[in-house]
Steps between C-alpha positions, in 0.01 A plus 500: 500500500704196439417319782118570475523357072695174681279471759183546271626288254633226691123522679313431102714180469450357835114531450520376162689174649244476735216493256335204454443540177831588428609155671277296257609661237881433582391130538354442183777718327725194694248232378521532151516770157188722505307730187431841546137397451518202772671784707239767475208269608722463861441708816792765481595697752386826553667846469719386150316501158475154338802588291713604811426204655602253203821683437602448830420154455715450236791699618481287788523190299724614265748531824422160575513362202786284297662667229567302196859576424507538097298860375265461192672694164352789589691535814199446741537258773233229659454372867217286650376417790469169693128464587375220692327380189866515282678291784190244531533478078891404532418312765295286268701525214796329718303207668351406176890496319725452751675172534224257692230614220400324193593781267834437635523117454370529181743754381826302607437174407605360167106475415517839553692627171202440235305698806732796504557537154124556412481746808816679368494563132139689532632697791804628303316562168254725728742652671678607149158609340466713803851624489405650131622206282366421168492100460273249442378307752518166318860564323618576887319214595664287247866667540531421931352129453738368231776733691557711127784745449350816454506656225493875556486751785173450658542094469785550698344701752236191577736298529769642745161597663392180557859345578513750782251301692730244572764767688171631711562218795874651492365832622297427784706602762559892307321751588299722294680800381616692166775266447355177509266664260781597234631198589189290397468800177858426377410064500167605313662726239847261406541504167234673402474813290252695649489750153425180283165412802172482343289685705152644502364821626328366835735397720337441828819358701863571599634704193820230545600703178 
């Protein structure tokens, strides 16, 4: 009875593999992320319900995939996949700021200060509203352009925050993992009492605190 279940079920995935449809499917799944509404309006194969068919897809993926080393606070982990379309976006991302591009140029030359600072400051005040942080925008502003001591907890906070930046270029070389992420935590969080933060009740980012 054993050998007949092996030999029957070892038959199902061979056909599947050689489906056709399943083939194209496994492509695009390879080519970039795909809705469950994008999905349905694909040939599937036949012989596995819709929903069969897309959990298998995403088991398969999910074994594939990269896991991201650091869970979220409720203990649940994350992984993605590198599509096609992901690798052709870094891709991209690195010719246009890598060291023969403009970006680049612009960034490291002494012009390039006045240039960074404006890119900076609103990138760490949005980054800190997203984070959950009462503060005004314009007293934040204000505070990281004449290079104020802060005043309280969540002052403090924007500015080890944006501070930090500079170490980034020291941690190229590190890869991703739960302790370069306390690390980076512990740099953001010097000195700052995290009971005296002014917070509000959205927070749509990291939960540093």
């Amino acid at each position: 009875m054993n050998d007949a279940r092996t030999y029957s079920l070892g038959q199902g995935i061979e056909e599947l593999l050689d489906d056709h449809a399943f083939q194209a499917l496994l492509k695009r799944f390879s080519q970039k992320c795909m809705s469950w509404d994008e999905f349905l309006s694909l040939r599937l194969p036949p012989n596995i319900s819709p929903l069969g068919m897309w959990e298998v897809m995403n088991r398969m993926s999910r074994y594939m995939g990269i896991e991201l080393p650091i869970p979220d606070l409720n203990n649940g982990e994350y992984w993605y996949r590198r599509t096609h379309e992901i690798t052709d976006v870094i891709s991209i991302v690195t010719r246009a700021c890598g060291p023969d591009s403009p970006l680049h140029r612009t960034m490291t030359s002494a012009g390039g200060q006045h240039f960074l600072m404006n890119v900076r400051i609103p990138e760490v005040i949005a980054a800190a509203r997203l984070d959950g942080l009462a503060l005004s925008m314009r007293d934040a502003d204000i505070q990281l352009r004449l290079d104020r001591a802060p005043r309280n907890a969540t002052e403090r906070l924007v500015a080890n925050t944006f501070s930090a930046i500079d170490h980034l270029p020291d941690l190229l070389g590190e890869p991703f993992s739960r302790h370069l992420f306390m690390h980076l935590r512990d740099r953001l969080l010097e000195g700052v009492d995290i009971s005296a933060l002014a917070t509000t009740k959205a927070s749509l980012g990291t939960g540093l605190y």
